[in-house]
N, C-alpha and C positions, 0 to 999 in steps of 0.2 A: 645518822652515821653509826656504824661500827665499831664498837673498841675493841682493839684486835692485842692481841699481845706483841709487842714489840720485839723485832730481829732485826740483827744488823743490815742495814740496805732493805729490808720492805717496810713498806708504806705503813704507819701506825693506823689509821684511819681507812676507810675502807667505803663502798657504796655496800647498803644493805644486803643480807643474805636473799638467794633467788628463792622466793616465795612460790610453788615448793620446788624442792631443789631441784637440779638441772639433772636428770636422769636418760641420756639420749643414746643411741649407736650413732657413732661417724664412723665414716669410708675413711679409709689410708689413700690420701692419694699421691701421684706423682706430683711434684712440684721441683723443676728444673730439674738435676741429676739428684734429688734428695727425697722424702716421702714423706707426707704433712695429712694432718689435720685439721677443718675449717674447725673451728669455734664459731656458735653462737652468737648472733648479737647478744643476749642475754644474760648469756657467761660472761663476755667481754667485758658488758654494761656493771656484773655483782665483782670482778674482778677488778675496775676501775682502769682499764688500758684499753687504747687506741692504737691506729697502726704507728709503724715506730716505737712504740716503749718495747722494754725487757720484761721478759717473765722472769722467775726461777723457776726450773722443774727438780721434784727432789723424791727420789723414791723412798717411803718411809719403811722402818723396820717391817712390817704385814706387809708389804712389797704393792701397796696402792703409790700411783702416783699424785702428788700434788704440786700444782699453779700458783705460785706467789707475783705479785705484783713489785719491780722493783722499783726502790725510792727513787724519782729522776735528777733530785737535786743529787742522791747520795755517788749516783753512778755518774752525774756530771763531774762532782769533784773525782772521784776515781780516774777518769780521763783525763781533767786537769793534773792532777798527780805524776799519771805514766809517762805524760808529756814532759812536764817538770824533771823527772829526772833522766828522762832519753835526752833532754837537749844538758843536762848537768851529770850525764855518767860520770867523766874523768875526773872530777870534784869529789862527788860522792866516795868513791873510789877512796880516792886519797884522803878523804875523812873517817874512811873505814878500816884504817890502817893505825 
């Protein structure tokens, strides 16, 4: 494994770098009314996501884009959270006061 430097929400740990690295052209394609890129199994594999999980996409200051993998426990509790307090707004609320 990877020691990656720690961010909020991605995964500290990581599957090893793509030995050598992932250097490919993909096609834009259509997917439903939106426009997508397949990834690699291999990318997928050094990225550590399957279908179903979160990426991050984040465009850096030299204007490359970069793929993070998000934490699933982290983005679990996230949801547990939103829920928590859509079903306790009028509480909150009123503790906000």
């Amino acid at each position: 494994m990877v020691e990656r430097k720690k961010d909020k929400g991605v995964r500290e740990t990581g599957a090893a770098p793509i030995t050598p690295p992932v250097s490919a052209s993909m096609k834009v394609r259509k997917v439903g009314n939106s426009l997508g890129v397949i990834l690699p199994r291999d990318l997928l594999m050094a990225l550590g996501v399957e279908e179903g999980d979160t990426v991050d996409v984040v465009q850096t200051e030299d204007g490359r884009i970069e793929l993070a993998a998000v934490d699933r426990e982290a983005d679990d509790l996230m949801d547990m959270a939103e829920e928590i307090m859509a079903e306790n707004r009028a509480v909150l609320r009123a503790l906000a006061k």
